[in-house]
C-alpha positions as CSV (number, residue, x, y, z in Angstrom):
1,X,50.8,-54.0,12.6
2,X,50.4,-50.6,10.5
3,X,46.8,-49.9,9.0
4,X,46.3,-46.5,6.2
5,X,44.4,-45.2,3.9
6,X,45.4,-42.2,1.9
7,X,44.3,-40.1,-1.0
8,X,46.2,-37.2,-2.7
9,X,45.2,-34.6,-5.5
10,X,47.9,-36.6,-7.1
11,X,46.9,-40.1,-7.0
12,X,43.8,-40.5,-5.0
13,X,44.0,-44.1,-5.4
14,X,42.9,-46.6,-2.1
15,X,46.4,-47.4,-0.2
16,X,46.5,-50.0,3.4
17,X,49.1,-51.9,4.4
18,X,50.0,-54.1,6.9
19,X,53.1,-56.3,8.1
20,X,52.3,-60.2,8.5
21,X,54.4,-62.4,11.2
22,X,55.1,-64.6,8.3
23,X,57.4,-65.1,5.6
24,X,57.0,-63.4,2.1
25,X,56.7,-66.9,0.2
26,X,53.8,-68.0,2.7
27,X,52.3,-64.7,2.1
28,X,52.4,-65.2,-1.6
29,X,50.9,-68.7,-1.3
30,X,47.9,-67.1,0.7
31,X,47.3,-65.0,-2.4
32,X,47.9,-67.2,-5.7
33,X,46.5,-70.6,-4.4
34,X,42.4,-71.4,-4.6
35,X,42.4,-73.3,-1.4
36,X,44.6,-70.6,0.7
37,X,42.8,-67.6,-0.6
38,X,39.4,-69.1,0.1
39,X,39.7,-69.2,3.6
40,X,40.5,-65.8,4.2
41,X,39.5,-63.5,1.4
42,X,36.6,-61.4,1.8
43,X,34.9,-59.6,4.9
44,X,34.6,-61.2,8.4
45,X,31.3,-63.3,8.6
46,X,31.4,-64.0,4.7
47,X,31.7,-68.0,3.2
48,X,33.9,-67.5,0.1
49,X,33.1,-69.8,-3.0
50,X,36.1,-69.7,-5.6
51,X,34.7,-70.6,-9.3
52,X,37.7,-70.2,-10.8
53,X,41.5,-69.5,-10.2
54,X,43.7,-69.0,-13.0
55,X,46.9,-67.0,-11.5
56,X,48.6,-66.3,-14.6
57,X,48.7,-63.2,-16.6
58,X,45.4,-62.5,-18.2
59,X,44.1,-65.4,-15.9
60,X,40.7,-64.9,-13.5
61,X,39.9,-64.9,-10.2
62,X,36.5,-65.6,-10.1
63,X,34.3,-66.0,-6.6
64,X,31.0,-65.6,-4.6
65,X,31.0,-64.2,-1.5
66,X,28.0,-65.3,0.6
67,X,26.5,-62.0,2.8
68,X,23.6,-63.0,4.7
69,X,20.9,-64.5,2.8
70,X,22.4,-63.3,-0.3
71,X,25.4,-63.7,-2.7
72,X,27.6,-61.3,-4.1
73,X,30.1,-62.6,-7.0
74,X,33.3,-60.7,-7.9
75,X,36.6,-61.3,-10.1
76,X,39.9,-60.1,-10.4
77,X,41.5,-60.3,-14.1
78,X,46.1,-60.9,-13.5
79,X,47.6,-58.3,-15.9
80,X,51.0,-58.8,-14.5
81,X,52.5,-61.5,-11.7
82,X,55.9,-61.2,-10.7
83,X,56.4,-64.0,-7.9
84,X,57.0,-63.5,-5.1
85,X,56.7,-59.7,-4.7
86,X,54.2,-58.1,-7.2
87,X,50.9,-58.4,-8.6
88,X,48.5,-56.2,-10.7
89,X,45.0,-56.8,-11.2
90,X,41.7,-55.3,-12.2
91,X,38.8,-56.3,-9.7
92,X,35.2,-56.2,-10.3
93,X,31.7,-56.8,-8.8
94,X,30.3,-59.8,-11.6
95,X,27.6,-61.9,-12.0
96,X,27.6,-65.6,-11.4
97,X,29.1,-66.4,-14.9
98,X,31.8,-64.3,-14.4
99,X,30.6,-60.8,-16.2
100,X,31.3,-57.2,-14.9
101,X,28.4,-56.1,-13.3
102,X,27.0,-52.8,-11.2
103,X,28.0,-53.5,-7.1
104,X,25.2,-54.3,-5.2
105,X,25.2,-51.4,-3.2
106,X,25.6,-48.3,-5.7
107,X,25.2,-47.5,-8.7
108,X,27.8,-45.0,-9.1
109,X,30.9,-48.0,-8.2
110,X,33.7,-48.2,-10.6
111,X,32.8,-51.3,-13.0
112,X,36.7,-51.8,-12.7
113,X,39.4,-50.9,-10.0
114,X,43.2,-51.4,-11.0
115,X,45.3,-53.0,-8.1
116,X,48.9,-53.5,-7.5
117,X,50.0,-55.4,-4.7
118,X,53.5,-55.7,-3.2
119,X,55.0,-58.0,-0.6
120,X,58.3,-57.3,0.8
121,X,60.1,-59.2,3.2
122,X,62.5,-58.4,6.5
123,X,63.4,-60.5,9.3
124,X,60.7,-63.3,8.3
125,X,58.0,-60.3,8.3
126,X,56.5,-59.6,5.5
127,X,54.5,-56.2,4.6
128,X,51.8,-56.0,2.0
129,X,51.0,-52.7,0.6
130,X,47.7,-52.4,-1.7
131,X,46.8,-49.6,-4.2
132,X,43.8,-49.4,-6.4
133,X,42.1,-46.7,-8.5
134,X,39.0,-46.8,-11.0
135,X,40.2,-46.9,-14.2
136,X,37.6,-45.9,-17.0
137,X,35.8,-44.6,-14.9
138,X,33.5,-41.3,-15.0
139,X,33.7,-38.0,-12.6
140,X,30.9,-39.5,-10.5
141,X,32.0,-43.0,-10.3
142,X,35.6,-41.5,-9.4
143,X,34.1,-39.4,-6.6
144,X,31.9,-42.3,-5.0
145,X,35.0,-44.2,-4.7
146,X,36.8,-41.6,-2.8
147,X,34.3,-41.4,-1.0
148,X,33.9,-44.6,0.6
149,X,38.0,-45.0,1.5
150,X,36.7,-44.9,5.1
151,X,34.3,-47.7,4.3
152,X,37.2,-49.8,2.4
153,X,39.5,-49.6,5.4
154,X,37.3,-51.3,7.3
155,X,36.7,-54.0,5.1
156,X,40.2,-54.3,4.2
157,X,41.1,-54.3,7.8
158,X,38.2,-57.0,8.8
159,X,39.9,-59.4,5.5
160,X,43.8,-58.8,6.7
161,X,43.1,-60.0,9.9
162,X,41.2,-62.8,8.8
163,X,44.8,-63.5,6.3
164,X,46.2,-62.9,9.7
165,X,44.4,-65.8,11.0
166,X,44.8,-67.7,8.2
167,X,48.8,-67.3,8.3
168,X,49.3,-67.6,12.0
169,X,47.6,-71.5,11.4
170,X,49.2,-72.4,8.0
């Protein structure tokens, strides 16, 4: 099990990977189907509600993550899907009907973060690698984003183990 985050003056885009004890098309699955992804996406300690799944190209992702006594709604929008190894996506924070909104916690977020994600399979294993950068984004929203890699890690780390979890039961 491999955890990273990186940034470069090249690409300073969010990287972590990690290798699952389960096979790619399981994996996949845990990704692209409402009823897998909602019972492991998200932070540890969060209920996920998902309003909408549509995994096609130009399809939404659209859900509510409930954090404490409050909930916070996001989407992801497909741009490409190319089963059972590959797909782009741009995630946002959103209100409950599914518009981009601010994050909760900052002002100076991205409103939109372009993701590619890539599942590659050996000896039943498979290893998912995640990339994301703001795209449209200004100086400032750029630089918060770098800045909170440290913060993503976690979170990223908290929701693969919960997909972890989720794999080592399905």
């Amino acid at each position: 099990m491999t955890n990273q985050a990186s940034a470069t003056a090249v690409d300073r885009e969010f990287t972590v990977t990690r290798s699952f004890n389960a096979p790619r098309d399981l994996v996949w699955k845990a990704w692209s189907e409402p009823e897998r992804l909602a019972q492991w996406w998200g932070p540890k300690g969060c209920k996920l509600e998902v309003r909408k799944l549509e995994f096609k190209p130009g399809g939404i992702f659209h859900y509510g993550m409930q954090m404490g006594p409050g909930m916070w709604w996001g989407r992801f929008v497909y741009r490409e899907i190319e089963k059972p190894h590959r797909i782009v996506f741009v995630s946002s924070f959103s209100d409950e009907a599914g518009g981009i909104t601010r994050a909760p916690f900052s002002s100076t977020w991205p409103l939109e973060v372009l993701n590619t994600l890539t599942l590659t399979e050996e000896n039943g294993k498979t290893a998912v690698a995640l990339r994301g950068g703001p795209i449209n984004a200004s100086p400032e929203e750029r630089a918060f984003f770098e800045g909170m890699f440290e913060s993503m890690q976690q979170g990223f780390t908290g929701t693969f183990d919960q997909l972890d979890e989720y794999l080592a039961k399905a």
